[in-house]
C-alpha positions as CSV (number, residue, x, y, z in Angstrom):
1,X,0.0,0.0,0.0
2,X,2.8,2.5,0.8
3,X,4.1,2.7,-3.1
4,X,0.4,3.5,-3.8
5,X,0.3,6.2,-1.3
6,X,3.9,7.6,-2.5
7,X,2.0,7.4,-6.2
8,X,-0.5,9.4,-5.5
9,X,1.2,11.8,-3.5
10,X,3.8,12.3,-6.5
11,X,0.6,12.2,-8.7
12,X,-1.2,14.9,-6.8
13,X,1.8,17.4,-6.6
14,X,2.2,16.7,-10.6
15,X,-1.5,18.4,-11.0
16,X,-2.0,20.3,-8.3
17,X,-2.0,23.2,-10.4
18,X,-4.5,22.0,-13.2
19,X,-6.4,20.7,-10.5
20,X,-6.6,24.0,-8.6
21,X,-7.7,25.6,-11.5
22,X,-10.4,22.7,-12.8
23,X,-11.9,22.8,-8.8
24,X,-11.7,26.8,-8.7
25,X,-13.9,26.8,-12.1
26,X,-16.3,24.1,-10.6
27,X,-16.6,25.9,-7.4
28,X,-17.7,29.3,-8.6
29,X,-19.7,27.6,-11.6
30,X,-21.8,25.3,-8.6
31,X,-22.2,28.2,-6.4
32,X,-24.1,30.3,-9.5
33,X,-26.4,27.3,-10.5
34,X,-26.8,26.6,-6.6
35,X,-25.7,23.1,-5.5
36,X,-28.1,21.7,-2.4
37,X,-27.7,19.2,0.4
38,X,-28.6,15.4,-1.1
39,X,-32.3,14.8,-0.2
40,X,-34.0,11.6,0.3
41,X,-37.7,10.7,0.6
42,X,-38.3,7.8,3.3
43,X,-40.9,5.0,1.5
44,X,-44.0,5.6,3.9
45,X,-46.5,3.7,2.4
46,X,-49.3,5.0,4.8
47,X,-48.9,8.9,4.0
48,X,-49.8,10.2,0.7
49,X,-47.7,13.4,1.7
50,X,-44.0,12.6,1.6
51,X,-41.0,14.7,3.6
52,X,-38.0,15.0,2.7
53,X,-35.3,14.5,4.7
54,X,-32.0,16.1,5.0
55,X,-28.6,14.2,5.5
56,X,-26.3,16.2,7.1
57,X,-22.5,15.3,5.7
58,X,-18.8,16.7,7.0
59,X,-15.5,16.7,5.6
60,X,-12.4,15.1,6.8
61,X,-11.4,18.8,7.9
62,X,-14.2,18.8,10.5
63,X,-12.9,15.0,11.4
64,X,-9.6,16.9,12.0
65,X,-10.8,19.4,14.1
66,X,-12.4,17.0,16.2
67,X,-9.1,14.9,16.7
68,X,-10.4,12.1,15.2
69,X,-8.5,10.0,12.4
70,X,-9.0,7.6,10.2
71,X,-6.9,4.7,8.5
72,X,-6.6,2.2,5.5
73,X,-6.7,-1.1,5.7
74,X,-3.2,-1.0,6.8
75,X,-3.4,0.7,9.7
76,X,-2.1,4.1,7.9
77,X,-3.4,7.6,9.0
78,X,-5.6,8.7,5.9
79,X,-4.1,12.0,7.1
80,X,-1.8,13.7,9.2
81,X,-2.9,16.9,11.0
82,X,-3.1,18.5,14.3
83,X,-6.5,20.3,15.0
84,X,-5.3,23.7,15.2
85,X,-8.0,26.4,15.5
86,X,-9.3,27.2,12.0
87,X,-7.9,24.8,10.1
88,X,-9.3,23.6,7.1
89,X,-7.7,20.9,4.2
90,X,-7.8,22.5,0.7
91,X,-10.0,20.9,-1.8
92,X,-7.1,18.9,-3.5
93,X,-6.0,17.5,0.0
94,X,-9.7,16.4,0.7
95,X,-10.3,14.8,-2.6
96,X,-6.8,13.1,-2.1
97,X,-7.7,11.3,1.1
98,X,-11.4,10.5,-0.2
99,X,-9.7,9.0,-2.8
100,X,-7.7,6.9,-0.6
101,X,-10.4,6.0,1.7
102,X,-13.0,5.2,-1.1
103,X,-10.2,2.5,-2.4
104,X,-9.6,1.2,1.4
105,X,-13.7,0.4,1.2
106,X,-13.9,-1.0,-2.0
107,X,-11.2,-3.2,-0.9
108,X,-13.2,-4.7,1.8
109,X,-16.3,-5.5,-0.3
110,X,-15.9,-8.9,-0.7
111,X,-15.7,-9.5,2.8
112,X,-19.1,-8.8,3.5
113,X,-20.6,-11.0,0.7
114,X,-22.7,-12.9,3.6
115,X,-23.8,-10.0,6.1
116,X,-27.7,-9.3,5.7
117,X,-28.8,-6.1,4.4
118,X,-29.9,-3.2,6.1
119,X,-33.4,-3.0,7.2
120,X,-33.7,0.7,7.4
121,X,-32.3,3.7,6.4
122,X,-30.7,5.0,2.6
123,X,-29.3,1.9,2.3
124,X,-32.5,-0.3,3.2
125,X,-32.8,-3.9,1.2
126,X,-29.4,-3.2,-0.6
127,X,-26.8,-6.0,0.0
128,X,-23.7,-4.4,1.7
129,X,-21.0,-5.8,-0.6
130,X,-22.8,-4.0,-3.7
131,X,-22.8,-0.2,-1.3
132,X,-19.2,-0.8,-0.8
133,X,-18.4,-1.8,-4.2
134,X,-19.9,1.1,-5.4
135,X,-19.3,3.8,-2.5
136,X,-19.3,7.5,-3.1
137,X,-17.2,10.4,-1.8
138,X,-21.2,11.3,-1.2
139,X,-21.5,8.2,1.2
140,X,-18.6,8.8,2.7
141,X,-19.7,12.5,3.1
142,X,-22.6,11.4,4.8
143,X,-20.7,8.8,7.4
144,X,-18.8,11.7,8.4
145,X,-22.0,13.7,9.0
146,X,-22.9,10.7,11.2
147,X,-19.9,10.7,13.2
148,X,-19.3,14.1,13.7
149,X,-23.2,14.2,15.0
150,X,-22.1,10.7,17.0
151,X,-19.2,12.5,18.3
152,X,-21.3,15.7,19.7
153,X,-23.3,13.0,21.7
154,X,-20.1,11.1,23.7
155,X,-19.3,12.3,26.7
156,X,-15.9,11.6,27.9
């Protein structure tokens, strides 16, 4: 796994500056057309009126700045930062890591071949070795929404 890493981190430095200009471009062309929060309608077959339901998602930057990090399958820090008031990854270094992390899930599919799937929630009915085979930097959005909300409720 370590050549990987050293890969991508030579990879990323080679286009950090096309990069910076392609997410620059997408970022002010998204905030003109208006981007929203993913929304998803809960199958209530009793109501004829459906809400809609609002996932809240986080960034590995807010994972940061609440000192909690996370690793591949080899035990290696997706990321190395101190929570320092304030700070905040660039796009390029967030992509980078969801990167790595949606390759560390996808690798662990097959494992989970025989574990039932989920009765409720987005994910209800869908076997879990398909959701990992085909996770999202938007699931793994949305799982850091989950801990960050998990993480407000701990109390040490």
């Amino acid at each position: 796994m370590k050549p990987i890493v050293k890969f991508y981190s030579i990879l990323a430095k080679l286009l950090e500056i096309p990069l910076a200009f392609a997410n620059k471009f997408i970022s002010s062309f998204a905030d003109k057309v208006g981007v929203q929060a993913k929304k998803i309608q809960p199958k209530v077959e009793d109501q004829e009126e459906i809400e809609e339901v609002k996932i809240k998602t986080a960034t590995f930057s807010d994972m940061i700045e609440l000192n909690i990090t996370f690793c591949d399958n080899y035990k290696n820090n997706l990321y190395n930062k101190s929570a320092s008031p304030g700070f905040r990854l660039s796009k390029m270094e967030e992509e980078l890591i969801m990167g790595i992390a949606i390759e560390a899930i996808r690798e662990c599919a097959e494992f989970t071949v025989e574990l039932p799937p989920p009765s409720e929630g987005i994910y209800k009915d869908q076997p879990i070795h398909k959701i990992m085979e085909e996770v999202t930097s938007e699931d793994i959005s949305i799982f850091l929404g989950f801990v960050k909300k998990l993480s407000r409720k701990i109390y040490w």
